[in-house]
Structures are given as C-alpha cells and as structure tokens.
TORGULO-229733 format. One line per field, with one value per residue (C-alpha): residue number from 1; residue in three letters; x, z, y. Coordinates in pm, 1 decimal. Layout:
BEGIN
num <- NUM; ...
residuo <- ala; ...
east <- X; ...
up <- Z; ...
north <- Y; ...
// end
This chain:
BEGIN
num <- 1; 2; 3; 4; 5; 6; 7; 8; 9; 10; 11; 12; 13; 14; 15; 16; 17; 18; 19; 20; 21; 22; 23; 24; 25; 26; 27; 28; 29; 30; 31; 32; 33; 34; 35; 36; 37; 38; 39; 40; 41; 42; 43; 44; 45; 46; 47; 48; 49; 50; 51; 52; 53; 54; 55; 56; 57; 58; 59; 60; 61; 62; 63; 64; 65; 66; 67; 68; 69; 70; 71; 72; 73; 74; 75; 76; 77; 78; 79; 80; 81; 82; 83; 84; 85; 86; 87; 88; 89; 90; 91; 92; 93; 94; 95; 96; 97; 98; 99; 100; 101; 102; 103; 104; 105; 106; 107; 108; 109; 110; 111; 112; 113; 114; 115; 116; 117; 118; 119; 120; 121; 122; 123; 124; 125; 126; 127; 128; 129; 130; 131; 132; 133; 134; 135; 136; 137; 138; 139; 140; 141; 142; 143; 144; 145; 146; 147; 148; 149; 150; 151; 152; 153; 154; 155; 156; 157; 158; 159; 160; 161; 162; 163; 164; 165; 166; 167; 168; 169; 170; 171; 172; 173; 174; 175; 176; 177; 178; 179; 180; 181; 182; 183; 184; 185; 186; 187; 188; 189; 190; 191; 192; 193; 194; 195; 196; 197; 198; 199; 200; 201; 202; 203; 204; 205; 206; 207; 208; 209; 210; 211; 212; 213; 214; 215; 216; 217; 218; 219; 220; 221; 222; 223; 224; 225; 226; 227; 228; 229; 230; 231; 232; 233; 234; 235; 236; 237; 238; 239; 240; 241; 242; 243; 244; 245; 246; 247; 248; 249; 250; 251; 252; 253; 254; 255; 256; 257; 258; 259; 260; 261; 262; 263; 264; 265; 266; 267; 268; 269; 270; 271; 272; 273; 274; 275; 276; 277; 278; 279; 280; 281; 282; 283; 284; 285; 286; 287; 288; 289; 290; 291; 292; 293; 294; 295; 296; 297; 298; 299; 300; 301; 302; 303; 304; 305; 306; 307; 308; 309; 310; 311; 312; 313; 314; 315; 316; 317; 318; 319; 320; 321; 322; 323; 324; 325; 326; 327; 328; 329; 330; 331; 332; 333; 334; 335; 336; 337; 338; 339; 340; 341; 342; 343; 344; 345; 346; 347; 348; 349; 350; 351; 352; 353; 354; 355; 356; 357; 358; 359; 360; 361; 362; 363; 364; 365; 366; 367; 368; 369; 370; 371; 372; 373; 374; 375; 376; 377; 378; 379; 380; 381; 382; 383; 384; 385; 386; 387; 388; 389; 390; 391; 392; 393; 394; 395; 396; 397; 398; 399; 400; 401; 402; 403; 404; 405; 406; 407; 408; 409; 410; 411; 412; 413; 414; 415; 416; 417; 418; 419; 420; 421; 422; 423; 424; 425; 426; 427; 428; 429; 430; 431; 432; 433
residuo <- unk; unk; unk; unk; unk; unk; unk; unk; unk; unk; unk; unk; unk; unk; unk; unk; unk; unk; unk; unk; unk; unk; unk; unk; unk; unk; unk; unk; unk; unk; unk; unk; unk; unk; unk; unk; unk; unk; unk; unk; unk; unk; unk; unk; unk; unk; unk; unk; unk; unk; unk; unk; unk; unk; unk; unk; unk; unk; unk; unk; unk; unk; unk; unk; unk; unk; unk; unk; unk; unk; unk; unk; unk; unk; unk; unk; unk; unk; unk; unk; unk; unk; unk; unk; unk; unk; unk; unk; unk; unk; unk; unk; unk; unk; unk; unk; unk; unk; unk; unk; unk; unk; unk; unk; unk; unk; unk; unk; unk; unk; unk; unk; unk; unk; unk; unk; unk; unk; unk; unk; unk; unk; unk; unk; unk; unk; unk; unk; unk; unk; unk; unk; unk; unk; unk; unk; unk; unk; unk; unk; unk; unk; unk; unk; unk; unk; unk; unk; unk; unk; unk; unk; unk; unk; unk; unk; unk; unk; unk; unk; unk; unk; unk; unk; unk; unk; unk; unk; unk; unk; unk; unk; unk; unk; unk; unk; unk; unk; unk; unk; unk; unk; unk; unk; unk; unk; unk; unk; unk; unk; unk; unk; unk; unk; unk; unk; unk; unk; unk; unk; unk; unk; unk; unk; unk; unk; unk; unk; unk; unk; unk; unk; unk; unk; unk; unk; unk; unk; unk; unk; unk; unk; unk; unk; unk; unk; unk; unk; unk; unk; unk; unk; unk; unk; unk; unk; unk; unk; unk; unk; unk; unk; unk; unk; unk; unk; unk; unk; unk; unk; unk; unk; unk; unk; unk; unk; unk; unk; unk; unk; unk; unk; unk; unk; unk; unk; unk; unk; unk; unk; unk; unk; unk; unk; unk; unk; unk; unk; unk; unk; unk; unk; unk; unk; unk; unk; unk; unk; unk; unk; unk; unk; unk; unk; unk; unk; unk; unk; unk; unk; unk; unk; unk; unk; unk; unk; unk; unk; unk; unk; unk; unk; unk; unk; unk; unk; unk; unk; unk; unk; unk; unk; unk; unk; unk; unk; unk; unk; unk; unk; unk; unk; unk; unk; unk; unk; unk; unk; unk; unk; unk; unk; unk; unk; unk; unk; unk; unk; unk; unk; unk; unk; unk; unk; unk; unk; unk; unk; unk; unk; unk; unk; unk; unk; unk; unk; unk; unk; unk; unk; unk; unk; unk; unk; unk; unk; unk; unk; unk; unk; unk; unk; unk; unk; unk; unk; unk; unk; unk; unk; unk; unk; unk; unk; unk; unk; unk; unk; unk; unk; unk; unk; unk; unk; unk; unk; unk; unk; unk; unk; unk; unk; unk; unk; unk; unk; unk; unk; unk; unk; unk; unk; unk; unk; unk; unk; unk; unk; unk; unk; unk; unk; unk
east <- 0.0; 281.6; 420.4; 34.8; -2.3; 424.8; 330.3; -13.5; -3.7; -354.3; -494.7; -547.6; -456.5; -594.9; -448.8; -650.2; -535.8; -675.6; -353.6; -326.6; 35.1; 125.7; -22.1; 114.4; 459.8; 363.8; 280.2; 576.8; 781.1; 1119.3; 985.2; 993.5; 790.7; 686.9; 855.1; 1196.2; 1235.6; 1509.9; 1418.0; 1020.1; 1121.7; 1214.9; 856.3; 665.6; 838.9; 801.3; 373.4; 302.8; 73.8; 25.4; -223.1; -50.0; -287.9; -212.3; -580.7; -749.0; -1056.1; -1186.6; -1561.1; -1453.9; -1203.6; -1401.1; -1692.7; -1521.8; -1315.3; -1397.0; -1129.9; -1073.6; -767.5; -761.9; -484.5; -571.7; -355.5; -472.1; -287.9; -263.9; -589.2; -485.1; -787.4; -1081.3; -1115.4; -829.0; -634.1; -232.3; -303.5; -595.1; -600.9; -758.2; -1074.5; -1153.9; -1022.4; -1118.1; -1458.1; -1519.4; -1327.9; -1614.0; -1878.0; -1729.2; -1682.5; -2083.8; -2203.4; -2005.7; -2035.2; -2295.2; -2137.4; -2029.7; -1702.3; -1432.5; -1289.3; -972.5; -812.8; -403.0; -418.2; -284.1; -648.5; -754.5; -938.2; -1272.5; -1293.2; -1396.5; -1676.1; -1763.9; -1656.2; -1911.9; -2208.9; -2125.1; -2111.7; -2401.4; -2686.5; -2934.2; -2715.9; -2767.9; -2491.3; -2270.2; -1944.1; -1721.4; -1473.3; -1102.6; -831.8; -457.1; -199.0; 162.2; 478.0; 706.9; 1002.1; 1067.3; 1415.5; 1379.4; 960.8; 974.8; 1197.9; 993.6; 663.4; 902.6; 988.0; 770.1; 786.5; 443.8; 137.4; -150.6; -537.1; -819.6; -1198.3; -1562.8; -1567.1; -1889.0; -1970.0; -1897.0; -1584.5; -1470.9; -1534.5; -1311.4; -1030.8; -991.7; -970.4; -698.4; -558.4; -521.4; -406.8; -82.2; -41.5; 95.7; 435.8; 401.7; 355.9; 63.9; 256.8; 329.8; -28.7; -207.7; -557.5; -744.3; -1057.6; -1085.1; -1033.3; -711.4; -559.3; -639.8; -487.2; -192.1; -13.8; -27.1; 103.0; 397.9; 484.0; 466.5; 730.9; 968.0; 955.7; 993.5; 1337.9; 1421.6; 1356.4; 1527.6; 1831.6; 1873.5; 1773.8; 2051.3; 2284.7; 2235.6; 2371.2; 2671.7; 2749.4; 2738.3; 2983.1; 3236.9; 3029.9; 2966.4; 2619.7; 2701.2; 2927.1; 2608.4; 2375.5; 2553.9; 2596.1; 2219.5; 2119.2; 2309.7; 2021.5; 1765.4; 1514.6; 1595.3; 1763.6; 1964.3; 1707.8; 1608.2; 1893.8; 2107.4; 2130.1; 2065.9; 1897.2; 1542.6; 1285.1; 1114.0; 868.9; 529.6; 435.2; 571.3; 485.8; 163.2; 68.9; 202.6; -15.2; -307.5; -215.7; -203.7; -579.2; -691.9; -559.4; -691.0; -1039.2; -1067.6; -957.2; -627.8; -425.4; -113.4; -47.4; -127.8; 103.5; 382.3; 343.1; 329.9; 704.5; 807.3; 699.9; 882.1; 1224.7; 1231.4; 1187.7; 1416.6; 1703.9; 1671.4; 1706.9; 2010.1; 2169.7; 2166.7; 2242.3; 2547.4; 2651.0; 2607.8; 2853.9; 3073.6; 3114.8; 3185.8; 2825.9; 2719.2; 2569.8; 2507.0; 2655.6; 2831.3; 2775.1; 2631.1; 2599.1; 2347.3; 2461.5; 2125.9; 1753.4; 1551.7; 1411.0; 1654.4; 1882.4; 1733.3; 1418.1; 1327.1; 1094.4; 1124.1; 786.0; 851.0; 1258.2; 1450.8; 1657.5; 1390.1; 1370.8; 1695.4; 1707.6; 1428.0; 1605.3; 1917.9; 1736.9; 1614.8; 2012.1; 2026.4; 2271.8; 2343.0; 2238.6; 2322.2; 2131.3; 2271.2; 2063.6; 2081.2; 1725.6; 1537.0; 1650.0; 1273.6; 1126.8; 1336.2; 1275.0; 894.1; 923.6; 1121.6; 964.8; 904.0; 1264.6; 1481.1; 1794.0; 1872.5; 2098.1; 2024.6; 2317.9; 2336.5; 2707.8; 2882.8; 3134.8; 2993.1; 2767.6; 3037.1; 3268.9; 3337.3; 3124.2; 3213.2; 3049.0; 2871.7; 2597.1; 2548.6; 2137.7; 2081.2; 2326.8; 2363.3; 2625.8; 2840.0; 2892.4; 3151.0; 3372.5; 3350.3; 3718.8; 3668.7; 4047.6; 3921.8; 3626.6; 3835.3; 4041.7; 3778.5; 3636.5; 3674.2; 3865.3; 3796.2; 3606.5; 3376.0; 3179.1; 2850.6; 2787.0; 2416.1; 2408.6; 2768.6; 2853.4; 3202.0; 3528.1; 3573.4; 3960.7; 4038.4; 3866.9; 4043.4; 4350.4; 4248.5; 4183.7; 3817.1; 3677.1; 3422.3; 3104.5; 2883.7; 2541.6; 2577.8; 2979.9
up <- 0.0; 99.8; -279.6; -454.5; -261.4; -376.9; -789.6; -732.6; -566.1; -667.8; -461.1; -119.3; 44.8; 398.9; 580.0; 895.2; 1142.0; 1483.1; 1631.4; 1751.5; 1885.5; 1519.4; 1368.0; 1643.1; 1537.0; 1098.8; 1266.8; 1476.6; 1438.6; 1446.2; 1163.2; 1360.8; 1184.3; 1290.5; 1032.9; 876.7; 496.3; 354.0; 138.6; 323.7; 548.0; 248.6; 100.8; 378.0; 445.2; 136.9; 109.5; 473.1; 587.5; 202.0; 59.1; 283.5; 589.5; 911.7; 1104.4; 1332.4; 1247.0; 1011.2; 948.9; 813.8; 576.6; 471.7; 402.8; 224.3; 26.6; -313.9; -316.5; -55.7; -50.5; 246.0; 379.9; 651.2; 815.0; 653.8; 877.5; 853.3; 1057.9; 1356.4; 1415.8; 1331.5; 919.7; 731.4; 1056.5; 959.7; 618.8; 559.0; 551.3; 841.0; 679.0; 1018.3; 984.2; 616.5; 680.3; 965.2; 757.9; 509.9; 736.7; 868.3; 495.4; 438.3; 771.3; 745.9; 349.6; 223.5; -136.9; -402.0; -351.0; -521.3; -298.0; -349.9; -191.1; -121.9; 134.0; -34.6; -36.4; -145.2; -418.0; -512.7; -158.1; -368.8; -441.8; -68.9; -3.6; -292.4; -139.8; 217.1; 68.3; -196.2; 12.0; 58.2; 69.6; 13.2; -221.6; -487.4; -386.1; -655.2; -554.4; -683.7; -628.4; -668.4; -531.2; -381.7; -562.0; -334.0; -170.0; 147.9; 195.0; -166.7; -112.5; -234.8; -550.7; -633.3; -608.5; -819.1; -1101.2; -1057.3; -1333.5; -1375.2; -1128.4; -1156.1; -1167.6; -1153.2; -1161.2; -1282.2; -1652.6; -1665.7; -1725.5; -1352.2; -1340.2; -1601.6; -1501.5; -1110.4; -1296.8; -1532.1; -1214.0; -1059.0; -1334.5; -1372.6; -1032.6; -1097.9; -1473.8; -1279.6; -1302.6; -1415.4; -1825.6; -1957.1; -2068.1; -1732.7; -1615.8; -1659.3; -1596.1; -1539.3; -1370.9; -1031.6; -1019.3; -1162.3; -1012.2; -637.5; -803.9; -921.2; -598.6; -403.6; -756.4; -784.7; -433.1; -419.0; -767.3; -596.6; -212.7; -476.6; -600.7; -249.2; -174.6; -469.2; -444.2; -57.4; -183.2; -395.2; -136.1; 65.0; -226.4; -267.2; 63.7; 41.3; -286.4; -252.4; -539.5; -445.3; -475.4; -561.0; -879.8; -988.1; -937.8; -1131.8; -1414.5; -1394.5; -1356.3; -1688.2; -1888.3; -2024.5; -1970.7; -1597.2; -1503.5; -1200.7; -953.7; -625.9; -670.7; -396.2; -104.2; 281.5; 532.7; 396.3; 330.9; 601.7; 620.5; 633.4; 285.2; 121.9; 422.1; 451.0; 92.1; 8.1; 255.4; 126.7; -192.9; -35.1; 152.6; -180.3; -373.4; -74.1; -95.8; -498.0; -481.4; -612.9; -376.6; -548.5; -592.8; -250.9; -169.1; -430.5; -278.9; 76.4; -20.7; -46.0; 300.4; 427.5; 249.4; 359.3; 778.6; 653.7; 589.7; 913.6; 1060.3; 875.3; 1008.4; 1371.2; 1299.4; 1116.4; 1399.6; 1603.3; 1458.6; 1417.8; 1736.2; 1876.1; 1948.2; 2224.5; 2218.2; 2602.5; 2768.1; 2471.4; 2386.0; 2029.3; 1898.3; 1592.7; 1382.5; 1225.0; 1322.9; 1075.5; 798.3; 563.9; 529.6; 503.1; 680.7; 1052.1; 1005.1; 1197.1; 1075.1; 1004.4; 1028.0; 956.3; 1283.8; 1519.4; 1413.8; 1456.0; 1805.7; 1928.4; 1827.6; 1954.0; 2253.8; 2327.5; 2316.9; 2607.8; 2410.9; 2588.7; 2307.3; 2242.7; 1908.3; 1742.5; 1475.5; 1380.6; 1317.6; 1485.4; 1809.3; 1939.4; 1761.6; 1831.3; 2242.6; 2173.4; 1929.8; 2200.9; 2493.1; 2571.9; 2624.7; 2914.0; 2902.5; 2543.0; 2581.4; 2286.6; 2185.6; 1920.0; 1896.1; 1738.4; 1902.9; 2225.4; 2152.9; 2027.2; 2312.4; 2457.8; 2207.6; 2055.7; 1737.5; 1504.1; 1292.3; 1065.3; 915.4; 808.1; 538.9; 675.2; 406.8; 684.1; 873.3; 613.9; 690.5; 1093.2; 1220.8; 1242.8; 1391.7; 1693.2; 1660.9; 1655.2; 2003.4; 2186.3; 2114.1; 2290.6; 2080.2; 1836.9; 1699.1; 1475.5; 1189.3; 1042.3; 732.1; 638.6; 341.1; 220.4; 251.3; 414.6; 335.3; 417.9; 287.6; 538.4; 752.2; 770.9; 766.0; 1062.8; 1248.1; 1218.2; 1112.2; 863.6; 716.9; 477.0; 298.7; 0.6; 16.2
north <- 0.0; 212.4; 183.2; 204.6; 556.5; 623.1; 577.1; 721.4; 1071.9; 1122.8; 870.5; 857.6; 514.6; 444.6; 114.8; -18.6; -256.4; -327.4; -394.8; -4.4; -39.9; -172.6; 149.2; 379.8; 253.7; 333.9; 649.7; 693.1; 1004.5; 827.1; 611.2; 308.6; 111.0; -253.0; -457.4; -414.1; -392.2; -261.0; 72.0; 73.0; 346.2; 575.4; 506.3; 559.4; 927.8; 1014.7; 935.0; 894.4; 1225.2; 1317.6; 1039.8; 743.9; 701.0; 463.7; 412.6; 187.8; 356.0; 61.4; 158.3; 485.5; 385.9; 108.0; 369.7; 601.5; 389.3; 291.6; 20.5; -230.6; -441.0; -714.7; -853.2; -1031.2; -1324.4; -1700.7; -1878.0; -2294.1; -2428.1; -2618.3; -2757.6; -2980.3; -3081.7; -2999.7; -2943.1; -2880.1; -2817.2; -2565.9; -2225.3; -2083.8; -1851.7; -1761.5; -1354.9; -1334.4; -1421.7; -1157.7; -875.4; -946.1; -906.5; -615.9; -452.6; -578.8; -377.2; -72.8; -2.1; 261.2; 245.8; -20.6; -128.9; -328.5; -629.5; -733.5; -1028.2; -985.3; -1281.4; -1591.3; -1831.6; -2154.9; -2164.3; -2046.4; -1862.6; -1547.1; -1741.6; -1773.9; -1430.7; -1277.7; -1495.0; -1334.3; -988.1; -995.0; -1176.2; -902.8; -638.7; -305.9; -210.9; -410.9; -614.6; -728.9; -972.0; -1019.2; -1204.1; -976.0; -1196.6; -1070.4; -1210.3; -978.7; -1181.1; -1020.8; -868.3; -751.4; -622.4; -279.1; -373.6; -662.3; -403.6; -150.5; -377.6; -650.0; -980.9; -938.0; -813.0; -1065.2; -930.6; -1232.4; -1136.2; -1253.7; -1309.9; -1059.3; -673.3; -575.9; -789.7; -642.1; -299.3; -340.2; -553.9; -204.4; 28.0; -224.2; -242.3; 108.6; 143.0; -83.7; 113.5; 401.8; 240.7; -93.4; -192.4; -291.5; -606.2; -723.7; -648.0; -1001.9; -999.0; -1394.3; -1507.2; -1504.3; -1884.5; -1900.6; -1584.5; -1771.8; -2128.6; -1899.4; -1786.6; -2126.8; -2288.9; -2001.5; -2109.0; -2467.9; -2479.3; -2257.6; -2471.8; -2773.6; -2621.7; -2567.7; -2926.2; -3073.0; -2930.4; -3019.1; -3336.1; -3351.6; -3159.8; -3495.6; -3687.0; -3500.5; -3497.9; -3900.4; -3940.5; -3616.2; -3430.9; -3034.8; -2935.9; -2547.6; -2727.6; -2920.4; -2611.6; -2379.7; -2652.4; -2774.2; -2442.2; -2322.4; -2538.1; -2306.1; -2500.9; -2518.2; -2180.8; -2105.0; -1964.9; -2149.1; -2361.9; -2285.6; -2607.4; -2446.6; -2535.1; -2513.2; -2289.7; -2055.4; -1748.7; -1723.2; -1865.6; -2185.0; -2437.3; -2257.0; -2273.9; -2632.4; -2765.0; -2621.9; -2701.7; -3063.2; -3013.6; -2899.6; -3193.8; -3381.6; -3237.7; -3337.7; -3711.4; -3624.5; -3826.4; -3906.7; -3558.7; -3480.8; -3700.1; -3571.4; -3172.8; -3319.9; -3474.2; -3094.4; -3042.1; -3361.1; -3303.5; -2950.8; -3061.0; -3373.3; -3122.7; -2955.4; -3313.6; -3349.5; -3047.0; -3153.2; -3534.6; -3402.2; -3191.5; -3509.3; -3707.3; -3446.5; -3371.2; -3699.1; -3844.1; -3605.2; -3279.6; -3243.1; -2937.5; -2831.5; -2474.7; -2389.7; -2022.1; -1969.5; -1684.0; -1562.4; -1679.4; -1496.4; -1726.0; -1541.9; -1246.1; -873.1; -952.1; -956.2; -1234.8; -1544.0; -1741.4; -2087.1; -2002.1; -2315.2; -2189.5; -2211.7; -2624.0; -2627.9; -2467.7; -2676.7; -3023.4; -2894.6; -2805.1; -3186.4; -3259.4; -3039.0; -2797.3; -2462.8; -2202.2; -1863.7; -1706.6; -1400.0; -1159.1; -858.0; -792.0; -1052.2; -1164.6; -971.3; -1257.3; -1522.1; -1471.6; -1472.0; -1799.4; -2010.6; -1867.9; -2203.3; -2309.0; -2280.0; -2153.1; -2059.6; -1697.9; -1429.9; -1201.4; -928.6; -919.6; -1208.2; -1202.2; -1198.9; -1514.3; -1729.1; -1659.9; -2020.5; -2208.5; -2537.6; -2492.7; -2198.1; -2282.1; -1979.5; -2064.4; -1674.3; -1559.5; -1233.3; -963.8; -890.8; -1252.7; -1320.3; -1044.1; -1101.7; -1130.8; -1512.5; -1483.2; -1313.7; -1530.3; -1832.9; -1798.1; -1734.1; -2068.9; -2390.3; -2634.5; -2836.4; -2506.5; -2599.9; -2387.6; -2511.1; -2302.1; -2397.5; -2098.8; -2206.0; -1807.8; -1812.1; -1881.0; -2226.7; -2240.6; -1941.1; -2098.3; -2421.9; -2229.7; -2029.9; -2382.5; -2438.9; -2761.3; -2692.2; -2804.2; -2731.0; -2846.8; -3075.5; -3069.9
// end
C-alpha cells in the first residue's frame, strides 16, 4: 500500500489494522515502523501524511473507500477438518462481514491474502446476500520476496489481476488495473478469472519450495559421494530449460508462505480425490523438515556423538537475510532439536533476536546475543542458518580464540570462506559438500 499511494499521488490510500500499537509505530515520528524492509522506510516518508494514511478507524475507511484491498492473516488451521493443512478462513470471513455492515457504497474487494481456491466465491455470497450495495470480488496476489519487497513491487515480473468473466468484473479488474499502470507496463499487467488468479499464488509457491527441496535433496547426495552441490547447481542451472534460480542447497525454506501454501495445496488436492499428488506436494513439506534433521544429525557425529553441555551459537535466526521475520525459520527447528540434546544455546541476529525470544519462549535456558562475538565466546560450534552480508567479513580470527577447541563452523548458506577458515583452524562443514 505504501508503494500504490508512492506511484499514485492522486490517490489517497488508507491502511486499517486493529492492532493499535502496530499502527502507532507506521505512525511513529522516528519512523519506527513494525517490520523491517530494507528501502520501506524511504517510502513511507516520502507518502506517509500526504495520501498514505495509518488508522485503526476501520468503518470509516471502509466507508469512504472505493477500493478495498484485504490482507488479513490465513494462517494454517490447527484444528478440526483440514487441521495442519488448511487455511484458516476464520479472519477473512469476519473482515467481510465487517466490509458488508459498514459499506454505504459499491465497492471493489480485493483479496491480497494468499487463499484456497474459489474462496472469492464464498466471499461474494457473504457480501451480496441481501445487501444493500454491490461487492465485486477479486483475487490480486503478492509475488514480493521479502528482503527484496519494495523492488519486487518496483519492477515486478508481472502483477496478476483475476476477476468474474462478466460486465462488472470487467469494469473493477480495469480500475486495478489502472491502479498498478501508474508504473508498471501494460505487458506485465495479466488480468485472469478469479479462479485461476487464487490457483496462481499457491502454484507459484509450491514450484519454488519444490526447487528448495530438490536441491537439498541432492545436497544430501553429494554430501554421500564427494560431489559439491554449488558445482552441480551452477551446471544444472546453466540449462535453459531449468535456469539457475532457487537452486542454492541451505537449510530449507522458512517465512510465512511456502509451508503454509504447500499444505493447502495438499488439503486442496486432498479435498478433490487427487491423492497421489497430494502425496507428491506433501514430499516438499517432508524433504524440507528432513534437511533440518540433517543439520543436527550431522553436527552429532561431528562432534563426537554427544551434544550435552556443549555450547552452540546460531549466527542468524531470521528465515533469511534482510528480513526480521522469523515465521517458520529453519533456525527455530533447529534450536528446538538442539534443545532436546540439552545444548546450551546462544542465538545471534541482527534484526530478529525480538522474535526469536517470543518464538522459544518455551525453552529454558537458550541466551540471545546481538554481537557475534559476544555469543560465540566459549562455544564449541557456530551454525550460521541466516546468510547475513556482513557474517563473512567477521574477524573469524578473533572469533576463533575465543572458542573452545575443536572449533567448529557449520555453514548452512555455504557463505564463508571455508579455505580461510580451515587455515584459521576451524573444522568446517557445509550443505551438500
């Protein structure tokens, strides 16, 4: 929203939360906004008080809106059918009814929330039933990667627009459409029905997670026969047909998308008989908690079959670099098996170390530290699982004598040095080498 009200000075964009603390910090006059994102900050002081809004006033934005774009969590439903895969509908459905009672014009709904689909469909029936005024329903999915948001939204490959195939569809797809046209070509403005737009996101997002998963699968592979996985990337990835993206080993995927949306791509698959490939997505989701297995069980045996009492520093906990994110962080699966090996933890970020206390608030004694240095004094082993720019030019000298020996470096993003730092007298590992 903060870039729609950046290309479109003419508009005024309202955003409405009922978290009030949340929008007291957009507001703040330090900028201190609640999320980090490189560049976002620049954005926001540049619209924010001109025609960029921050409210927890909801009925009056939603009444004098003519455009309504609704972002509301979908988290996976932990309960009852489709528990663990699902999307919980639970906050989409009551923004609805909220839109439906507080409306006193025709609007234009769009969905941003990644949904399974056909909930438009649902979403139309709960806004149209008697109502007083029209609802049009559309689905405009995000393709933003976070650490890279506001480029993405900049220069995006393409900005998706799905709506009814009839005169009034029509009509809202044109004013989105015209919306995005501020600074995006017409070209890479693709407009669908409202069907395949939903289908769309959750397929974009499964195919990348599957990527993920195939080349840790292969990382395992090379780690078994003395192949290198970045060699076999860069040579698989040279085939046209192929490419190079989402072909770099680690510890797995993370955030608050792929696991989320592979799972209900599963339910979905589920829900029309298609079983075997249900089962084939649901593979994605196993070989990507596999490799976080694999991390620990490595660290096992390489430090002589015992964990216990042995001090561990993670360098990084957000899922990855230029975020403060920590939803579904392959880090936080690794603290918590480390944790059942009674490992004495110390996890170091940058950015999300806020995060990281509230996400293993359930564990005793893990020790959060800011400064590297600090949290690797005494430690047997690093396990770097955020590929933070500046890790690789720590002084891993300095970082090295104040370990306990055998020091050992566990380079999950294959970032560093690993020559130096064999020279330097680490013992090193890394994925899929």
């Amino acid at each position: 929203m903060a870039v729609i009200a950046k290309m479109n000075p003419d508009r005024k964009v309202v955003v409405v939360d009922i978290n009030a603390e949340r929008v007291a910090a957009w507001n703040s006059d330090d900028y201190s906004l609640p999320i980090y994102e490189p560049g976002l900050v620049d954005v926001v002081k540049e619209a924010r008080g001109k025609n960029l809004f921050f409210s927890t006033d909801i009925e009056s934005a939603v009444r004098e809106c003519d455009i309504v774009f609704v972002g509301v969590n979908t988290p996976t439903k932990m309960f009852g059918r489709g528990a663990g895969r699902a999307s919980d509908l639970q906050y989409w459905e009551s923004t609805a009814r909220e839109i439906k009672r507080f409306a006193k014009s025709d609007k234009i709904i769009v969905e941003k929330s990644t949904l399974p689909v056909r909930t438009a469909a649902a979403m139309d029936a709960i806004l149209n039933d008697h109502a007083e005024h029209k609802f049009t329903v559309l689905s405009n999915p995000e393709f933003l990667a976070e650490g890279t948001a506001i480029k993405d939204l900049l220069e995006p490959d393409r900005v998706l627009v799905g709506g009814p195939q009839n005169a009034d569809g029509a009509t809202a797809i044109r004013e989105i459409v015209n919306v995005y046209a501020a600074w995006v070509p017409k070209a890479k403005i693709l407009t669908t029905n409202v069907w395949s737009a939903e289908l769309t996101k959750l397929a974009a997002n499964a195919l990348l997670a599957q990527r993920v998963s195939s080349i840790n699968a292969i990382a395992g592979l090379c780690e078994a026969t003395g192949a290198d996985v970045d060699e076999v990337a860069k040579v698989v990835g040279a085939d046209s047909r192929i490419g190079p993206k989402f072909l770099k080993a680690g510890p797995g995927f993370g955030g608050s998308c792929f696991k989320k949306d592979v799972l209900n791509l599963v339910y979905l698959c589920e829900t029309f008989g298609l079983h075997t490939a249900a089962e084939y997505w649901m593979g994605v989701i196993k070989m990507n908690e596999h490799q976080q297995e694999r991390i620990v069980s490595r660290l096992f045996r390489e430090m002589f079959n015992t964990l216990a009492n042995k001090k561990i520093a993670l360098f990084g906990f957000a899922f990855k670099a230029d975020t403060g994110d920590t939803r579904e962080t392959p880090a936080g699966t690794v603290a918590r098996l480390l944790h059942e090996e009674h490992v004495r933890i110390t996890v170091s970020d940058p950015k999300a170390l806020v995060n990281a206390r509230r996400d293993l608030s359930d564990l005793d004694g893990i020790m959060y530290e800011e400064d590297e240095y600090k949290a690797a004094d005494g430690a047997d082993a690093i396990v770097l699982m955020t590929d933070w720019r500046h890790y690789p030019s720590l002084d891993w000298q300095r970082i090295y004598k104040q370990m306990r020996k055998p020091a050992l470096v566990f380079d999950t993003r294959n970032c560093l040095d690993a020559a130096s730092l064999k020279d330097i007298g680490f013992k090193v590992l890394n994925i899929g080498k």
